[in-house]
C-alpha positions as CSV (number, residue, x, y, z in Angstrom):
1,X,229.4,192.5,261.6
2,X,227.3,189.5,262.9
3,X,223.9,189.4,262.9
4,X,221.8,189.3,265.8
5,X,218.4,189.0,267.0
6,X,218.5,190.8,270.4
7,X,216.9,194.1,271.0
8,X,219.2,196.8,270.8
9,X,217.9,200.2,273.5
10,X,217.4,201.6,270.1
11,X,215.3,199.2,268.7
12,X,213.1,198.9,271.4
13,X,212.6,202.7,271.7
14,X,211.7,202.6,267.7
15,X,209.7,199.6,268.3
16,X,207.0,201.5,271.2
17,X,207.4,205.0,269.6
18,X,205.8,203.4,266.1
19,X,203.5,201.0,267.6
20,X,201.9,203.5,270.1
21,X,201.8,206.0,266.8
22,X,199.9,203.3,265.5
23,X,197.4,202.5,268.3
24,X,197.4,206.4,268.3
25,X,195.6,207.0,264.7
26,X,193.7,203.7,265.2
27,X,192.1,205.4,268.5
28,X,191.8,208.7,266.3
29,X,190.0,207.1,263.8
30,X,187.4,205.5,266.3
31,X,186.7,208.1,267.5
32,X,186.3,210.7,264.2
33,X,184.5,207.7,262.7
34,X,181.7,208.0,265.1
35,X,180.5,211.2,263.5
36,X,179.1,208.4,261.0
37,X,177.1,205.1,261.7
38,X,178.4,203.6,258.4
39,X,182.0,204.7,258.1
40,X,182.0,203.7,262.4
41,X,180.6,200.3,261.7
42,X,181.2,199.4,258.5
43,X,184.0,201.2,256.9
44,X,186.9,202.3,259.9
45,X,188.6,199.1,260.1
46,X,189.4,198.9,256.8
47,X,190.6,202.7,257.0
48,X,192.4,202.1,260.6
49,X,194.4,199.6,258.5
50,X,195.1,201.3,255.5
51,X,196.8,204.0,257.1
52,X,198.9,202.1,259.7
53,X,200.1,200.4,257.2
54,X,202.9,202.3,256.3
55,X,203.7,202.9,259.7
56,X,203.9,199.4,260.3
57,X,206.0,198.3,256.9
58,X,208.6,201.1,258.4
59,X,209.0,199.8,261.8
60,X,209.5,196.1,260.5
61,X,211.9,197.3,257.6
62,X,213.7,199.6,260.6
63,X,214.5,196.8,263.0
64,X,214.6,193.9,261.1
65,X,214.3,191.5,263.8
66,X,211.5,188.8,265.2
67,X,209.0,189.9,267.6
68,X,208.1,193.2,266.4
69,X,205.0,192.3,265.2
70,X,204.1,190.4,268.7
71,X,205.1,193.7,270.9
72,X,202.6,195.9,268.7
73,X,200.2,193.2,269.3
74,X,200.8,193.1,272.6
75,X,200.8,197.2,273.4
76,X,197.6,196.9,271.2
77,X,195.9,194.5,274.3
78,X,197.2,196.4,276.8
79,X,195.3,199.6,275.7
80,X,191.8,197.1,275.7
81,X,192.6,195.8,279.0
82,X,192.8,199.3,280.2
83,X,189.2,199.4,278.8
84,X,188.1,196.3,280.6
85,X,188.2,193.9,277.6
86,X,190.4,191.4,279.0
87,X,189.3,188.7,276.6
88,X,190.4,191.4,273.8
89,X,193.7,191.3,274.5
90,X,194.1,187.5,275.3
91,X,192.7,187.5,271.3
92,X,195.2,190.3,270.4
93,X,198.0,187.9,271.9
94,X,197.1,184.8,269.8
95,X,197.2,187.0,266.5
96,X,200.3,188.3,267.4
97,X,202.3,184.9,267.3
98,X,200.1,184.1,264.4
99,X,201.6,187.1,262.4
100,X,204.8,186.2,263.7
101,X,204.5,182.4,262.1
102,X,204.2,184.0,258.9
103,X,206.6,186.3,259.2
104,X,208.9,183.7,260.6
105,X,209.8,182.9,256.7
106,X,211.5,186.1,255.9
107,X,210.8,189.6,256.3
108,X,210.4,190.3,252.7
109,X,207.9,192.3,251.5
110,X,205.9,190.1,250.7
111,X,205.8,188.5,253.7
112,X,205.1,191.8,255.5
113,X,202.1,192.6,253.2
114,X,201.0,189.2,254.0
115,X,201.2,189.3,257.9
116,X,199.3,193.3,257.8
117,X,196.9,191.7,255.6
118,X,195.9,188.5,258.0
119,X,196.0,191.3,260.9
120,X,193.6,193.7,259.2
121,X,191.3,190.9,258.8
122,X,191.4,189.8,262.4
123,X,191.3,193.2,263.8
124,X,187.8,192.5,262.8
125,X,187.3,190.5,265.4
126,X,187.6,192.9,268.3
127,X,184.6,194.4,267.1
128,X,182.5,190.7,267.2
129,X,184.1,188.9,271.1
130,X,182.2,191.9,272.3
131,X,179.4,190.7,271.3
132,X,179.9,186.8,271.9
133,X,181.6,187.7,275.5
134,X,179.8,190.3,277.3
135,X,177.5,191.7,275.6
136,X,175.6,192.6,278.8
137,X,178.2,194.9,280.1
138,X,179.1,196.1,276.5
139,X,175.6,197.7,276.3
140,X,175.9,199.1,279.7
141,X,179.6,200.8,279.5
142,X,178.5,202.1,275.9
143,X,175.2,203.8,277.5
144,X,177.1,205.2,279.8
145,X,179.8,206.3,277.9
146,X,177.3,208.2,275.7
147,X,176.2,206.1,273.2
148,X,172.4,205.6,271.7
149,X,171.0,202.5,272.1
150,X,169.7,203.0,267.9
151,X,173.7,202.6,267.4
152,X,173.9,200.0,269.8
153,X,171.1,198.2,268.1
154,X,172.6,198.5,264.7
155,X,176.1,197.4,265.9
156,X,175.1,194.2,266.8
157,X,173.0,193.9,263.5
158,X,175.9,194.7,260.9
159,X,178.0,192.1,263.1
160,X,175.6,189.3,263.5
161,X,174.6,189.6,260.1
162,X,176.8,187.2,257.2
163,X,176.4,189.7,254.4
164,X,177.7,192.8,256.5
165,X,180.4,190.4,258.3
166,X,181.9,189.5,254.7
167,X,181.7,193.2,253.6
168,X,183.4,194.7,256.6
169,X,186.2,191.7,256.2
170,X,186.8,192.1,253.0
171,X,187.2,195.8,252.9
172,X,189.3,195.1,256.2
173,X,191.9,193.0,254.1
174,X,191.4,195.6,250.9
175,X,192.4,197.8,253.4
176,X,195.4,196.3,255.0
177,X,197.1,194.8,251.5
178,X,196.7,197.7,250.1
179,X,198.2,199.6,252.9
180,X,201.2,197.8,253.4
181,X,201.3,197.1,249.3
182,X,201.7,201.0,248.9
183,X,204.1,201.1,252.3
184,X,206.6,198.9,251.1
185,X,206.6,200.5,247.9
186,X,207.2,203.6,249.6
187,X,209.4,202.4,251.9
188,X,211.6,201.2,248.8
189,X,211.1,204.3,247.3
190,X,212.1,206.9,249.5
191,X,213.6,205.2,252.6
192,X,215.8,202.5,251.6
193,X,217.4,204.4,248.8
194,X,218.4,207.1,251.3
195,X,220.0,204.3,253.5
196,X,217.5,205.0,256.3
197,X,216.2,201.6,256.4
């Protein structure tokens, strides 16, 4: 049977059930996180990563097609545009047809640990345009969503501050190779043996 590169209903059912499950634990996280000023600020990306990873290795090895990548992206924005973040998901955009350059090669494994990797590492960076953009209005939504200016304060000082910005990227991209590292072994493991994927 010849290959093709069109969405089939299926695929595109697959494709938003597994991205929104993603968004879903990355929201989850956020928002358990914030029991914790370190593990909120410092540590959660890096987590948020790690365990969409797998997720994310299964619904690239699942459709096999381009795109994929781009539509998480994409549904990813969405959800900060809800939030008012407009220049969020503008950013959200460009790294999703970044990650789809790379994985424009092949979708081998390595290729896939390599895109999750490069995204964990700019996921970063909807915690920083915040601060760059508006941070006017950040401080103002946050207060009156319920947070303390001290956490506030401190937000903008781990991410203004080159020692804490290396930290949180590197454990950022520790967290998303080793994520996908471990889902596409996993993946092999369990799901392509079974003829799943």
């Amino acid at each position: 049977m010849k290959k093709t590169n069109k969405f089939s209903v299926r695929d595109i059912i697959t494709m938003v059930i597994l991205s929104v499950l993603i968004v879903i634990i990355q929201v989850v996280i956020n928002a358990v996180s914030m029991v914790n000023e370190f593990f909120s600020l410092v540590l959660s990306s890096g987590i948020v990563c790690f365990l969409s990873a797998p997720i994310y290795v299964v619904m690239i090895k699942k459709i096999k097609k381009p795109l994929v990548t781009f539509v998480y992206s994409t549904i990813l924005a969405l959800v900060y545009l809800m939030m008012g973040y407009w220049f969020i998901s503008i950013y959200l955009i460009i790294v999703g047809i970044i990650c789809e350059l790379i994985l424009s090669r092949s979708l081998s494994d390595k290729q896939i640990i390599k895109t999750w990797t490069f995204f964990s590492v700019a996921f970063v960076g909807t915690s920083i345009l915040p601060i760059l953009v508006m941070w006017d209005d950040y401080v103002k939504a946050s207060v009156q969503g319920g947070m303390t200016m001290e956490y506030i304060n401190n937000y903008k000082c781990y991410y203004t501050d080159p020692k804490w910005l290396i930290i949180i990227f590197a454990f950022a991209a520790v967290g998303g190779f080793l994520g996908s590292y471990y889902g596409t072994k996993l993946s092999r493991r369990h799901f392509d043996k079974a003829g799943v994927l």
